[in-house]
C-alpha positions in Angstrom: 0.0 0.0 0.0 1.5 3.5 -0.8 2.4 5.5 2.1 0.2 8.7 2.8 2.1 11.9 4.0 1.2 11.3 7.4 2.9 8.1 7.1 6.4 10.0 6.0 6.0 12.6 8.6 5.7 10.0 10.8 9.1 8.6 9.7 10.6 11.6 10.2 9.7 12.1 14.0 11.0 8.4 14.6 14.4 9.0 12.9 14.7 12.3 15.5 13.4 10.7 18.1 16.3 8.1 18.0 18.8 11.1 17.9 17.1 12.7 20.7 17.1 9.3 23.2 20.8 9.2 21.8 21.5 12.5 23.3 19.3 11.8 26.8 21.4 8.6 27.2 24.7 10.7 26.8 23.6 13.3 29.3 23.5 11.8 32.2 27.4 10.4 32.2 27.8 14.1 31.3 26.3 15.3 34.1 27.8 12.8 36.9 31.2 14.2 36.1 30.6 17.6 36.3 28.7 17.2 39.1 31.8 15.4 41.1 34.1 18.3 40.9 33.2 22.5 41.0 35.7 23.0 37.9 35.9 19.6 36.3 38.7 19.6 34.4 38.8 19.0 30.3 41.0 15.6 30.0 38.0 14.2 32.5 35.5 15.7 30.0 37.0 14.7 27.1 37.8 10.8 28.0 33.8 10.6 29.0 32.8 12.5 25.7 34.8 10.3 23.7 33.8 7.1 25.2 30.0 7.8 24.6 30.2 9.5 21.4 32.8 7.6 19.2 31.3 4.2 18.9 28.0 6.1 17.4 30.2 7.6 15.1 32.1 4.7 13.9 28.8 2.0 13.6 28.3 1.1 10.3 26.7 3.8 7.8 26.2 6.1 10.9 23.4 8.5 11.1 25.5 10.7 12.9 28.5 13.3 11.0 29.1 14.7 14.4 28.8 14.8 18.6 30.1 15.8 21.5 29.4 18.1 24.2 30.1 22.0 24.2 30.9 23.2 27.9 30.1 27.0 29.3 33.3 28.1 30.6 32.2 28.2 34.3 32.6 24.7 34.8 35.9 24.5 33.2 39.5 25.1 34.5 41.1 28.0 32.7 38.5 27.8 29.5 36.0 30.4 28.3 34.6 27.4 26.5 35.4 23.8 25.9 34.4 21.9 22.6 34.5 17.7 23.1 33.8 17.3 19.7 34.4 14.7 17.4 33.8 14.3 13.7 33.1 11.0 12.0 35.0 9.7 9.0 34.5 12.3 6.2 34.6 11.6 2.4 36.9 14.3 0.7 36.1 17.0 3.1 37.1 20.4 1.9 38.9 21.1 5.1 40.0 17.7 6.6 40.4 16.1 3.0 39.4 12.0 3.5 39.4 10.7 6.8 38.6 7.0 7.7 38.4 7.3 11.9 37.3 9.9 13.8 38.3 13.5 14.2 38.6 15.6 16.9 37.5 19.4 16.5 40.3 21.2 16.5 39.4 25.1 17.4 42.9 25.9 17.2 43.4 25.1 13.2 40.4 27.0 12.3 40.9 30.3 11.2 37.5 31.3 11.5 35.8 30.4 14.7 35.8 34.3 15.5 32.1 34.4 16.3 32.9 31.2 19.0 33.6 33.7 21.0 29.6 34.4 22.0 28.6 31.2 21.4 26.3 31.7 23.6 24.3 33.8 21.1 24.4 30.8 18.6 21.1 28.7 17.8 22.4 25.5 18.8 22.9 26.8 22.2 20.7 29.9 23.0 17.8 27.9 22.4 18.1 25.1 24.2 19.4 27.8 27.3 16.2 29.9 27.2 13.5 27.1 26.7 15.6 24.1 28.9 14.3 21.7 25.8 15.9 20.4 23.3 16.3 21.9 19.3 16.7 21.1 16.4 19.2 24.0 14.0 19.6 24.0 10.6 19.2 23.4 7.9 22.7 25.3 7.6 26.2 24.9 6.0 28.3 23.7 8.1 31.4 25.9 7.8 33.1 24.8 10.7 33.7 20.9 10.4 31.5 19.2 7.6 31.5 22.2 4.6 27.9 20.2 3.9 24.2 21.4 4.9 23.4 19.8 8.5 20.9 19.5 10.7 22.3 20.1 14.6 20.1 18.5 17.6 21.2 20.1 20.8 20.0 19.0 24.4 20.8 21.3 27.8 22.9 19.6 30.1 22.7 21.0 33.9 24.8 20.9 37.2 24.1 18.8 39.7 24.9 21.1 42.5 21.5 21.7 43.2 18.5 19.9 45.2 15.7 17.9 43.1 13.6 21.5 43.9 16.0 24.0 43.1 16.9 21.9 39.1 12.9 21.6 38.9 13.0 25.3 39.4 15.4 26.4 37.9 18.1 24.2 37.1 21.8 25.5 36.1 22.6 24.9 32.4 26.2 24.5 32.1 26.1 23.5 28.5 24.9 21.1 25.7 24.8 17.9 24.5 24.5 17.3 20.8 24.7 15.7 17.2 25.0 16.6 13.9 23.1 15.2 11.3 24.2 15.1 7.4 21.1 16.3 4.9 23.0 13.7 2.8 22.7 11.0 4.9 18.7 12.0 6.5 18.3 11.7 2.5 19.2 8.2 2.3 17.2 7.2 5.4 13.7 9.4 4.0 13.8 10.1 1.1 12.6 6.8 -0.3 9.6 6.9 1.8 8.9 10.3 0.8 8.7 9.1 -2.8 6.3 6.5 -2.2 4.0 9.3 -2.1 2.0 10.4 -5.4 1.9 13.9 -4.6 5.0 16.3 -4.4 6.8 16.3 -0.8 9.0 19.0 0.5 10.6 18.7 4.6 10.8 22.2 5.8 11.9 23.9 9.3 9.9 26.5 10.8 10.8 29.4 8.7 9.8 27.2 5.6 14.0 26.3 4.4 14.2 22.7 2.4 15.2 19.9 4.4 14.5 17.8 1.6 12.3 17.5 -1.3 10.6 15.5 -3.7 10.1 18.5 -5.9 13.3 19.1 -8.0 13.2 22.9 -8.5 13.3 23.4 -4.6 16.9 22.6 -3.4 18.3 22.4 0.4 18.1 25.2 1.8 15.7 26.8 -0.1 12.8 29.0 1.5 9.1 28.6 0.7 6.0 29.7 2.4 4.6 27.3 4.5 0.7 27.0 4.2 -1.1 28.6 7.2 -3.6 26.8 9.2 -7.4 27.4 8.8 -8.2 29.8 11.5 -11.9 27.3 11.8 -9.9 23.8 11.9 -6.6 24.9 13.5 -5.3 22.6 10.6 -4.1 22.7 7.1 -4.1 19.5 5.0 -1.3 20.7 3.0 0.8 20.9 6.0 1.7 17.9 8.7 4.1 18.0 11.8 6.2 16.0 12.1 6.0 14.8 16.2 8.9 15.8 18.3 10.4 18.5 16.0 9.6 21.8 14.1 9.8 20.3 10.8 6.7 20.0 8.7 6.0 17.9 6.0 4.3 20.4 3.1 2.2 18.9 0.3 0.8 19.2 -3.0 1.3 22.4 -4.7 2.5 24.5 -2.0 5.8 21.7 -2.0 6.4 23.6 -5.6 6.9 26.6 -3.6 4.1 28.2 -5.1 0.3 28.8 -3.3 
């Protein structure tokens, strides 16, 4: 039976979802070492970084380009910021070339990380910091590691200096947990599904850029409107969520870009 477009948006909320229990299983180990020290100090962060994130990045065909955990300087010896960061093998990567076992990011070798500096005004990490939930950035070029459009998933991670009351309150964010995700490689794993379906399909974000598409004119990246819903149903056919994120699957003509 062909699939419907609820079907695909489905899909796409179970793919997230997997990244997002990824992340929530990597938190907590994250959290117990910061918690056992004041200023924890990066060689501990690092080793526990690397020994959750590197066997996700070097499974086979991973889903994940990228992970690690991004500290706020407060909890750091001597850092304004910390990056435990790795990369996963890259194919002819513009800045690493070919690589076949993981990289670590390297702030040092780039020459243009100036705007690391208020990091804290970045996507990936504002968002999570004001709303305490997780995100979802991107579609974007990924200047810094991949040179590729991604999408990043970022999670809060929080001290455990405080009681169960206070971090229900209003726990302490001390940095994120998070993964980058290739469009390449979300194409492989949806975009079969997404042509099972007679009418054109386009993924978007929230401001309406191309995830992915079904429609060859629209390209990653791209932005198109994203149908509005009825002010009587609350709901718009041509439009579906997809659960757990802020992507929508758009339908029909309006995944031509045009109304």
């Amino acid at each position: 039976m062909p699939r419907s477009a609820h079907d695909v948006a489905l899909a796409v909320g179970e793919v997230f979802a997997g990244v997002f229990d990824q992340l929530v299983a990597w938190r907590a180990p994250v959290e117990h070492v910061i918690g056992a020290a004041p200023e924890t100090r990066p060689a501990e962060i690092d080793q526990v970084v690397a020994s959750l994130v590197l066997p996700r990045l070097t499974e086979a065909d991973p889903m994940l380009v990228g992970a690690g955990f991004i500290a706020d300087g407060e909890i750091v010896r001597g850092r304004d910021v910390h990056f435990a960061w790795w990369l996963g093998p890259l194919d002819a990567n513009p800045v690493l070339g070919s690589t076949t076992e993981p990289t670590r990011l390297d702030l040092t070798t780039r020459g243009y990380t100036e705007y690391l500096r208020d990091f804290r005004a970045l996507e990936w990490y504002r968002i999570p910091a004001t709303t305490r939930h997780a995100h979802v950035t991107g579609p974007y070029v990924d200047h810094l590691c991949t040179c590729d459009y991604i999408l990043t998933l970022t999670m809060p991670v929080h001290a455990a200096d405080a009681s169960d009351s206070e971090r229900a309150a209003a726990p302490r964010m001390v940095g994120v947990i998070g993964a980058d995700v290739s469009v390449r490689r979300l194409e492989r794993e949806l975009l079969g599904a997404f042509l099972e379906v007679e009418a054109p399909l386009a993924l978007v974000n929230e401001e309406g850029r191309v995830v992915l598409s079904t429609e060859p004119a629209l390209q990653v990246g791209q932005l198109v409107p994203v149908p509005r819903a009825s002010e009587e149903t609350g709901a718009d056919a041509s439009t579906i969520a997809c659960p757990g994120t802020p992507l929508r699957v758009i339908v029909g003509p309006a995944a031509s870009g045009s109304n």
